[in-house]
Backbone as a printed PyTorch tensor [residue, N CA C, xyz], in Angstrom:
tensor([[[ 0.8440, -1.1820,  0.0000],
         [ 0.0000,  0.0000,  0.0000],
         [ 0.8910,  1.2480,  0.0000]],

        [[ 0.3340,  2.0370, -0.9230],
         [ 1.3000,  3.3780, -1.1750],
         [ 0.8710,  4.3670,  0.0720]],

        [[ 1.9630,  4.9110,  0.8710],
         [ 2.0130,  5.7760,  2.2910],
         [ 1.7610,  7.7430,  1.4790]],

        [[ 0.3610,  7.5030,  1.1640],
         [ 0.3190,  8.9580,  0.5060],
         [ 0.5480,  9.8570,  1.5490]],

        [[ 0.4620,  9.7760,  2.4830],
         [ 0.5360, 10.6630,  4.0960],
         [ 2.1740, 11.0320,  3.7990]],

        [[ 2.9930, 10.0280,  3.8560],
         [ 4.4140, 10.3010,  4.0420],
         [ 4.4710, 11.1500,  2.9840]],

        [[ 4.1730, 10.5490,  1.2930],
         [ 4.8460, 11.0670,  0.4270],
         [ 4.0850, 12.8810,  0.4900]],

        [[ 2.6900, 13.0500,  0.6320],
         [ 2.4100, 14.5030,  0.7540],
         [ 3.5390, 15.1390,  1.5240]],

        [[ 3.6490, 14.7530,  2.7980],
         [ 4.2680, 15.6540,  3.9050],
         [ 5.9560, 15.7090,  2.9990]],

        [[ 6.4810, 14.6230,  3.0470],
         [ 7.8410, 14.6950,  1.6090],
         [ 7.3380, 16.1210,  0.7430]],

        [[ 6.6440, 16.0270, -0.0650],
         [ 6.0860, 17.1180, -0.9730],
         [ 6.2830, 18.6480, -0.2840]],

        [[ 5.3660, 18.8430,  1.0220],
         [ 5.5410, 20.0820,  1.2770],
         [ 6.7600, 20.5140,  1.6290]],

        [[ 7.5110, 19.7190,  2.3770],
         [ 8.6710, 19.7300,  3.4020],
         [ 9.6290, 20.2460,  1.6930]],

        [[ 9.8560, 19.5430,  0.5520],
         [10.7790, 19.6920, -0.4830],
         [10.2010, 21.4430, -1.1280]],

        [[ 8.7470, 21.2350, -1.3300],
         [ 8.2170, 22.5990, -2.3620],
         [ 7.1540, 23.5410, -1.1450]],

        [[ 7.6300, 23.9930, -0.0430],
         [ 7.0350, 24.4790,  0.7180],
         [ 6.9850, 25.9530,  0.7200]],

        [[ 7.6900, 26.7840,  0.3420],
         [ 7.2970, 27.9760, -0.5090],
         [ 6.0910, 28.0150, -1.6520]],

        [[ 7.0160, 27.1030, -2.4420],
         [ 5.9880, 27.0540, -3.6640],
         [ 4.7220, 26.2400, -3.3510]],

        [[ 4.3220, 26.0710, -2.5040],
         [ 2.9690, 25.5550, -1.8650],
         [ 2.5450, 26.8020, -1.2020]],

        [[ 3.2730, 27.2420, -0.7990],
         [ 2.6990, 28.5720,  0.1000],
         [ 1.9340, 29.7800, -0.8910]],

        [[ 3.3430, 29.6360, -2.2000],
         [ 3.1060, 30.6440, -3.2000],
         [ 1.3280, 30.3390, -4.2710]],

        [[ 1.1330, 28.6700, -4.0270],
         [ 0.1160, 28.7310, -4.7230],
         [-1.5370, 28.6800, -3.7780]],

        [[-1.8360, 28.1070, -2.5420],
         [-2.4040, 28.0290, -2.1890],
         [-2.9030, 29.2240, -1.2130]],

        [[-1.9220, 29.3630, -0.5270],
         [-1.8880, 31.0540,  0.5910],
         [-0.6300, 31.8590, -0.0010]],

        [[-1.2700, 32.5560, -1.0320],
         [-0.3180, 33.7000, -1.9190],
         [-0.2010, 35.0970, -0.6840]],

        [[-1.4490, 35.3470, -0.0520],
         [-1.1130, 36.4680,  0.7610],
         [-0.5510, 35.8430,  2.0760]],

        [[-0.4650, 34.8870,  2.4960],
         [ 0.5560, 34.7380,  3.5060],
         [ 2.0370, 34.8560,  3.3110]],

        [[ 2.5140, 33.5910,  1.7000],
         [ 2.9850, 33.6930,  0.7500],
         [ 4.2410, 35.1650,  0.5720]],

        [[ 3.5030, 36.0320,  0.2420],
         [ 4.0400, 37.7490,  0.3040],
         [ 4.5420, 38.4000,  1.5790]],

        [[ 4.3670, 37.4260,  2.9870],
         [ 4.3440, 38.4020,  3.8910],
         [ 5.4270, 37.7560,  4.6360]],

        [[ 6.1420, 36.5870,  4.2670],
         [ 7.3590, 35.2930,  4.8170],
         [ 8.0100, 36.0980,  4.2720]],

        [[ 9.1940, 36.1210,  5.5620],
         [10.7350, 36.2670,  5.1250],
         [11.2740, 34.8730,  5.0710]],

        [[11.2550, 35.1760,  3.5110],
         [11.6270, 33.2830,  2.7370],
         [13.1130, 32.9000,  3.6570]],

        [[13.9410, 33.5390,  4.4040],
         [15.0840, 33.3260,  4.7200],
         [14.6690, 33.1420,  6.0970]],

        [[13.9070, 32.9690,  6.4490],
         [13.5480, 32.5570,  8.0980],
         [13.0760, 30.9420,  8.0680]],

        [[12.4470, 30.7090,  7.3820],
         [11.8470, 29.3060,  7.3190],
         [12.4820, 28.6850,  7.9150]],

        [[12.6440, 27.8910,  8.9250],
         [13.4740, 26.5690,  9.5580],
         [12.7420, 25.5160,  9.3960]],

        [[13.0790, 24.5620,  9.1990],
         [12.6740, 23.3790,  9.7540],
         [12.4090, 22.4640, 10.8960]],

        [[11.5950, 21.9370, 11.6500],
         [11.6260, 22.0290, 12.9510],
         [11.2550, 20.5130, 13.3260]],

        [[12.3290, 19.8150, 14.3330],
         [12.2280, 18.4460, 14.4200],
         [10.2660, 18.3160, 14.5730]],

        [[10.3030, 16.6220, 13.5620],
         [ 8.4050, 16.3030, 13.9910],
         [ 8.3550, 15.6450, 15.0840]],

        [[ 6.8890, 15.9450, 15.3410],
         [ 6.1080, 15.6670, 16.4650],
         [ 5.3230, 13.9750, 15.8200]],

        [[ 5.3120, 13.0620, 16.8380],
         [ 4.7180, 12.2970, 16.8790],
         [ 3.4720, 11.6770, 17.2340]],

        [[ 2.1980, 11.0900, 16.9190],
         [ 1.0740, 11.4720, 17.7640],
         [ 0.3470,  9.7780, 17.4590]],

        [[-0.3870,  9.1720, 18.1590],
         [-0.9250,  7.9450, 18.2650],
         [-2.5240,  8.5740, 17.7200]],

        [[-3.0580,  8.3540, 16.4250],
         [-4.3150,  8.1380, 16.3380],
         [-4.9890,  7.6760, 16.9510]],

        [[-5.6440,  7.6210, 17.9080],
         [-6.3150,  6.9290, 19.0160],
         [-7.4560,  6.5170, 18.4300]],

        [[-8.5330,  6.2450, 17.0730],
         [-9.0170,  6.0810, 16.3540],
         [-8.6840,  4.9170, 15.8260]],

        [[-7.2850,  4.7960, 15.0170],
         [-6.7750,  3.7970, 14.4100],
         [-5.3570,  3.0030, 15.1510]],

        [[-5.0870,  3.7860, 15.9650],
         [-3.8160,  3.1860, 17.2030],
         [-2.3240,  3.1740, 15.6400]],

        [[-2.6640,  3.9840, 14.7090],
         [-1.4680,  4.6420, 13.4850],
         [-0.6650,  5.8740, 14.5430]],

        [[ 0.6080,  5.8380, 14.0210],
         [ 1.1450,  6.6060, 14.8300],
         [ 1.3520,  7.4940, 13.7590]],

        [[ 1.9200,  8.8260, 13.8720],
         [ 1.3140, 10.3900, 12.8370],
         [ 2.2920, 11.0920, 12.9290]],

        [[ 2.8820, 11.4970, 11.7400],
         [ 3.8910, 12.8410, 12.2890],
         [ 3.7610, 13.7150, 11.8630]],

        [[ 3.7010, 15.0350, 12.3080],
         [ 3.5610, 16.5630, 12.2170],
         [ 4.5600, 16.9690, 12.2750]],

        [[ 4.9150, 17.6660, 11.0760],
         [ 6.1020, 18.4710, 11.0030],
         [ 5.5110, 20.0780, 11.0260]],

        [[ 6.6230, 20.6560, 12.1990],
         [ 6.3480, 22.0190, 12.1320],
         [ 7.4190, 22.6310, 11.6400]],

        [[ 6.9520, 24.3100, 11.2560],
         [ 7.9060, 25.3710, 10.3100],
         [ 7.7630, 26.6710, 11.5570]],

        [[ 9.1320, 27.1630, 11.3420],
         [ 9.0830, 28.3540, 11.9930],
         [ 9.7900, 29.0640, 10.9920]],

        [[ 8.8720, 30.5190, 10.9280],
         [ 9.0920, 31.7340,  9.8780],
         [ 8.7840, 33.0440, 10.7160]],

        [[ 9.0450, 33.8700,  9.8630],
         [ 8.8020, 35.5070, 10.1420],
         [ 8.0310, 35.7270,  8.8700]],

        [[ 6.8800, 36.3920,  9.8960],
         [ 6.0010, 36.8720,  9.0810],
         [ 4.8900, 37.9380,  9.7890]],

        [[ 5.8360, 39.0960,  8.7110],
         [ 5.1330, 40.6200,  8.8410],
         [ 5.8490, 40.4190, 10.3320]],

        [[ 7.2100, 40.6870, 10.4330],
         [ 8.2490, 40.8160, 11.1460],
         [ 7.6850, 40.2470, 13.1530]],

        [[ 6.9390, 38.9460, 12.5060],
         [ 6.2700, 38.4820, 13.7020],
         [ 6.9590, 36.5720, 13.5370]],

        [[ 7.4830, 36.5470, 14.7930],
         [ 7.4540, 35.3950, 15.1760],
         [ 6.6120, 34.3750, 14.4790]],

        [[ 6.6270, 33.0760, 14.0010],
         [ 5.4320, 32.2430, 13.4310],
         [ 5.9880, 31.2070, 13.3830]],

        [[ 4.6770, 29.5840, 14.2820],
         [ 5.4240, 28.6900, 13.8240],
         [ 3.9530, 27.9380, 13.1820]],

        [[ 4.2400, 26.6490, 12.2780],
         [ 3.0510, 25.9560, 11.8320],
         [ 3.2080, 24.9360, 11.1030]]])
């Protein structure tokens, strides 16, 4: 079975500007593209399916404000 979960999150993590640039263009405009970090993921137990989940978070500046997501 193909892990579309992994390969999306792969996707943003590689074209994550250019995801930003097409979906949230006015957030998009307001990143200082040179802040972006990458930020170790978080792990989480679906308690639904007992699948374990990872969330990757981003920390940026935006509109000279702290931001993580």
């Amino acid at each position: 079975m193909i892990d579309h979960d992994r390969l999306f999150k792969e996707l943003i993590s590689t074209f994550f500007v250019e995801f930003l640039d097409l979906f949230l263009p006015q957030v998009a405009s307001q990143i200082d593209r040179d802040s972006i970090q990458f930020l170790p993921q978080d792990v989480f137990t679906d308690v639904t399916s007992g699948e374990n989940k990872l969330i990757y978070w981003r920390r940026c500046v935006i509109s000279n404000k702290k931001l993580i997501f």
